[in-house]
C-alpha positions in Angstrom: 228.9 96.9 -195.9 228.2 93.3 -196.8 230.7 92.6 -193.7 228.8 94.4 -192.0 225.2 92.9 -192.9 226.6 89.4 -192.0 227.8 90.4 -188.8 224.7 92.3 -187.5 222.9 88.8 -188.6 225.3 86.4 -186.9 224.6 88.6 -183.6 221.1 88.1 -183.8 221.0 84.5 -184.7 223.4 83.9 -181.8 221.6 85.7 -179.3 217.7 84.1 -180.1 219.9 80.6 -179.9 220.6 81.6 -176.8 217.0 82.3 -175.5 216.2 80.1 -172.9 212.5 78.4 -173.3 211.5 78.4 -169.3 208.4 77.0 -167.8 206.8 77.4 -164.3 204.7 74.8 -162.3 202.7 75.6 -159.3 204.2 72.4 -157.4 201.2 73.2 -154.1 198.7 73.0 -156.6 199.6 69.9 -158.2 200.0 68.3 -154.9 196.7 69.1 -153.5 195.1 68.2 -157.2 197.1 64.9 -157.6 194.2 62.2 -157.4 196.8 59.6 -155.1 197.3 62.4 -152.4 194.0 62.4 -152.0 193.6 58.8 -151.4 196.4 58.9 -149.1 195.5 61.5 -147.1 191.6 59.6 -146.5 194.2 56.4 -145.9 195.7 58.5 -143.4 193.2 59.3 -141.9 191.3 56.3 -141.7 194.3 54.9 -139.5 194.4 57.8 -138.0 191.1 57.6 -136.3 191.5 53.7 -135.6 194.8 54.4 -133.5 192.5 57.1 -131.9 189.7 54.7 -130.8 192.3 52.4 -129.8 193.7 54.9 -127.6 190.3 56.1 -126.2 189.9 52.5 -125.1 193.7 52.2 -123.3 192.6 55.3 -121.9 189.1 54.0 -120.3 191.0 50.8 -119.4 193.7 52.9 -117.5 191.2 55.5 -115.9 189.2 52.2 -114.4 192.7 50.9 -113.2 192.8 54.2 -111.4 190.1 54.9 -109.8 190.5 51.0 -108.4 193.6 51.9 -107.2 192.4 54.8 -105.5 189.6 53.3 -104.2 191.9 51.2 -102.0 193.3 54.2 -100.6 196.0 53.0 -97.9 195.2 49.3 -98.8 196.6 49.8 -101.8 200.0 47.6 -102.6 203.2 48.3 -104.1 202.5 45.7 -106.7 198.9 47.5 -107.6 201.0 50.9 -108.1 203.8 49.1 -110.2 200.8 47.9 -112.3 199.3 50.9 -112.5 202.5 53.2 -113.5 203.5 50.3 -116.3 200.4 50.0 -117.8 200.9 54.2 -117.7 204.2 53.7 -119.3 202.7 50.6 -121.8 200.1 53.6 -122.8 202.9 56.2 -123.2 205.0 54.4 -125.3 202.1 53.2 -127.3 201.0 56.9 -128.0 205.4 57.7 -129.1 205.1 54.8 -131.4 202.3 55.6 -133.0 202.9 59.2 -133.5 206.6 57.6 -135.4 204.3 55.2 -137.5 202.3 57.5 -138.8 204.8 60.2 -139.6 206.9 57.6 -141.0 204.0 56.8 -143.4 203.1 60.2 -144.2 206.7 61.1 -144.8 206.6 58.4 -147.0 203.9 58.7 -149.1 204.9 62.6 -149.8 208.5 60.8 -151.4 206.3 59.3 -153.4 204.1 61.7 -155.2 207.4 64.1 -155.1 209.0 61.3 -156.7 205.7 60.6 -159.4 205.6 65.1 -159.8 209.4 64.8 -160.6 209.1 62.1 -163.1 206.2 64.1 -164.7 207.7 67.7 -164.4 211.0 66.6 -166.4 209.1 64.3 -169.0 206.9 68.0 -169.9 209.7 69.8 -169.8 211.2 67.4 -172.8 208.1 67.4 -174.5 207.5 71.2 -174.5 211.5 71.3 -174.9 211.9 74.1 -172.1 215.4 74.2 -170.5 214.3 75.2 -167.3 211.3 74.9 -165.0 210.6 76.6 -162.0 208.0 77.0 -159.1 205.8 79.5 -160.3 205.9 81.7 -156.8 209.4 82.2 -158.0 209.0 84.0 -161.2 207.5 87.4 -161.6 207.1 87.5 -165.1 207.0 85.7 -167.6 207.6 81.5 -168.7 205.1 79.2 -169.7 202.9 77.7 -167.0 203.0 73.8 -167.0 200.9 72.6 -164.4 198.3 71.3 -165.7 200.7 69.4 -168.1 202.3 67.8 -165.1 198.9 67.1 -163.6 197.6 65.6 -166.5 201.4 63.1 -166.7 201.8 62.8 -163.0 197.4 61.0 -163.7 198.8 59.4 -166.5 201.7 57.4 -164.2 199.2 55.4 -161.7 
């Protein structure tokens, strides 16, 4: 019986050691909340709107250019319609590379805050000493929800 009684204890002992302490995060949430994100995204779109005006202007300058062009009608060159279609192409390209900057930078700046969340999800998750976390959307029930305790980390890493 004692036998017994020691092995119905070693079971349960074993099995709560092997409970697994598992915590969830809402990773969306802490993105949008994250105090940097916002200051990139109003970076973003700062630059944003000056490569806009900048483009408006090319645009004005290359509609002028046009409407020169066909004012001459038949009088117009071969050299005033390569100008024309290179400062078309000049504007073109401008527009491609600008678009590539910018996602470049965005792309960027979202390594970084992943990179900051990261840093801040597994520093919680040694604190709180939970094994695992994982995104919230993925676990029906039950865990411990973390977020704000990565918000408050990813704050404390500026």
């Amino acid at each position: 019986m004692k036998k017994l009684t020691l092995l119905a204890m070693a079971v349960v002992m074993s099995t709560s050691a092997l409970a697994l302490e598992i915590g969830v995060v809402n990773s969306q949430e802490l993105f949008y909340k994250y105090s940097k994100t916002k200051i990139i995204d109003e970076t973003l779109q700062k630059e944003g709107a000056t490569l806009d005006n900048t483009l408006k202007q090319k645009q004005v300058e290359l509609k002028k250019l046009q409407i020169e062009l066909n004012s001459k009608g038949d009088k117009a060159t071969e050299k005033d319609k390569k100008i024309f279609n290179d400062k078309v192409k000049i504007l073109e390209k401008f527009v491609k590379d600008s678009k590539a900057k910018m996602t470049k930078e965005r792309d960027t700046k979202i390594a970084e805050v992943e990179g900051i969340m990261d840093k801040a999800i597994s520093k919680v998750a040694k604190n709180k000493k939970l094994d695992y976390i994982l995104e919230s959307g993925a676990v029906k029930f039950g865990g411990v929800n973390v977020t704000k305790d990565v918000l408050i980390e990813m704050e404390k890493s500026k």
